[in-house]
C-alpha positions in Angstrom: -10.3 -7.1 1.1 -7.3 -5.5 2.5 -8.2 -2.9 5.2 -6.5 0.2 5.8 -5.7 1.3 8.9 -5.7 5.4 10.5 -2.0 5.4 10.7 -1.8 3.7 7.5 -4.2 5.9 5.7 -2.0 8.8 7.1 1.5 7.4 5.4 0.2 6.6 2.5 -1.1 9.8 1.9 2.1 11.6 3.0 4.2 9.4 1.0 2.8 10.2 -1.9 1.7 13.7 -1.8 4.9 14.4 -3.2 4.0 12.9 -6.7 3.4 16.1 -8.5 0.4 16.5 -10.7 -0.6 13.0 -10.1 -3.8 12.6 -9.1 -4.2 9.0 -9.0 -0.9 8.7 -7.1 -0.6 5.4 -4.5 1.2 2.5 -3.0 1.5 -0.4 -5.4 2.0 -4.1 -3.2 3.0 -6.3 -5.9 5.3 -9.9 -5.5 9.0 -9.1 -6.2 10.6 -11.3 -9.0 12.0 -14.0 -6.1 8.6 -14.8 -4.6 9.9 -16.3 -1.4 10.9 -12.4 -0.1 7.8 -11.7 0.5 6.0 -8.3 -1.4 7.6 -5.3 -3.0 5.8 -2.2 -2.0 6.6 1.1 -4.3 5.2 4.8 -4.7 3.5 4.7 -8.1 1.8 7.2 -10.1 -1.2 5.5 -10.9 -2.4 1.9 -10.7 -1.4 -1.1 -13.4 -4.8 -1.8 -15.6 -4.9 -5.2 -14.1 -4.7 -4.0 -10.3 -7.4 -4.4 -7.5 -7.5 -0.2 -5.8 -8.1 -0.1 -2.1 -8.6 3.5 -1.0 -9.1 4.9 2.5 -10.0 8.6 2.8 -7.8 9.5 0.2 -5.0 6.8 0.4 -4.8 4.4 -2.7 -2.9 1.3 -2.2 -2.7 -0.7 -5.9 -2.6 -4.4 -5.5 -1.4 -6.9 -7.7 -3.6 -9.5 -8.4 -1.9 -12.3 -6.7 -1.4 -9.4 -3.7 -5.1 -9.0 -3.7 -6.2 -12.7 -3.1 -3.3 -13.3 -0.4 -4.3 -9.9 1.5 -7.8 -10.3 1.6 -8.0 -11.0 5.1 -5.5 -8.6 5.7 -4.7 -5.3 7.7 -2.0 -2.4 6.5 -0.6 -0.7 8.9 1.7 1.9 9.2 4.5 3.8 12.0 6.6 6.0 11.6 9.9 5.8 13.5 12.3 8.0 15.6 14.8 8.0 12.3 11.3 10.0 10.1 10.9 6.6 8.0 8.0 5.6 7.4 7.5 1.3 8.4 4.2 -0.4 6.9 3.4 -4.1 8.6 0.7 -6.4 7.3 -1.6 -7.7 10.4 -4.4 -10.6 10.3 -7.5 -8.7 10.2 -9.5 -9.0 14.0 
């Protein structure tokens, strides 16, 4: 199962805090249209019937199904940078 890191826990919960009045509020990691560009990540107000929820102290992420099975060994992390923009990277799990 994907993990969540501190950092990433953090952004995710900043990011969408700003969804007002929803509750269920997450990221949603879902494979774009042209699989070979790797996953589309999006602020979404609640998750897709069909989607696997991850949360960490608050943070949701939504995954996809497909998502779910290739990130199960996986680690989302999350910096922000000098510009204020948040940058999430997937790691192999240690």
């Amino acid at each position: 199962m994907l993990v969540l890191t501190d950092n990433a826990t953090t952004a995710v919960k900043a990011v969408t805090s700003d969804l007002s009045g929803a509750t269920d509020a997450g990221i949603r990691i879902a494979v774009p249209g042209d699989q070979d560009q790797g996953f589309a990540l999006a602020i979404v107000p609640a998750p897709e019937a069909t989607d696997t929820v991850v949360e960490s102290a608050g943070a949701r992420v939504f995954l996809e199904p497909a998502v779910a099975e290739a990130l199960q060994d996986r680690t989302l992390d999350a910096e922000v940078g000098s510009d204020g923009a948040v940058r999430f990277a997937l790691r192999s799990q240690a």
